[in-house]
N, C-alpha and C positions, 0 to 999 in steps of 0.2 A: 904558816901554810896558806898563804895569799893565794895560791896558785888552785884549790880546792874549788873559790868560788866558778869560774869560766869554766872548767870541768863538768861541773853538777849543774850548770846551765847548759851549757850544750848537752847534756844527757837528758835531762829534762824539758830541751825541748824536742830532741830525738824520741821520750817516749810521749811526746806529746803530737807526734805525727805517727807512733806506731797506733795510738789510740784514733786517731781520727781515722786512717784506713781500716781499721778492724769496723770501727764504727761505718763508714761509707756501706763496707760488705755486709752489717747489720740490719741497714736501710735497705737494701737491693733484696737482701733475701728474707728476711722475716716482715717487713713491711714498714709503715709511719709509727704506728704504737708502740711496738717494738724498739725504734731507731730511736726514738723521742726519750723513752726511757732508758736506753742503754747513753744518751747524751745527758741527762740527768747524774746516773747511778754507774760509773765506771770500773766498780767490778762487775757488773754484767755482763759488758761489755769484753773486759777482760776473760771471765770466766767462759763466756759466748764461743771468742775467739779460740780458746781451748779446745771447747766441742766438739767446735765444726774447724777445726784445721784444717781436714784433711779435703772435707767437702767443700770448703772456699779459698782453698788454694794459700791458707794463712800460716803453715808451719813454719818459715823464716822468721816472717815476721814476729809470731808470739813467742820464739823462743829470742830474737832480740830485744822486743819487748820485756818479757822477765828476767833476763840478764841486766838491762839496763836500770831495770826497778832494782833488782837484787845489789849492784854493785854502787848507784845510785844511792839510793839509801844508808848503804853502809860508808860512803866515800861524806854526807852530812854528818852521820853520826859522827864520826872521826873529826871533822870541820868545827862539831858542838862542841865534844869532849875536850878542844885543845885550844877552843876560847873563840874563833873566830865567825 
């Protein structure tokens, strides 16, 4: 399954630009302490974007975000389990 690894890198860096704009809209609305620490601690940040979906206009995005964590994840597990 060669094909697994380009998969789960572009997925991963898809949920690595869902986290940076979750994060951007952490900075704007909760402030520097907040934003510093959600750049630190990335379920905060995740968990954040949860909260406030509805109020920072982020339901798209966190629900591609956890689809991409969700299938992400299980597309490595599969990649471990069959050796590559």
């Amino acid at each position: 399954m060669p094909y697994l690894f380009p998969v789960t890198c572009g997925m991963s860096l898809t949920v690595l630009l869902c986290f940076l704009v979750v994060l951007v809209r952490l900075f704007r609305s909760d402030g520097v302490l907040a934003g510093v620490f959600g750049a630190i601690c990335g379920l905060y940040t995740f968990l954040w974007g949860w909260q406030h979906r509805d109020d920072a206009d982020l339901r798209g995005i966190m629900i591609l975000w956890t689809a991409l964590l969700v299938v992400d994840a299980g597309l490595q597990l599969l990649a471990y389990s069959s050796g590559y």
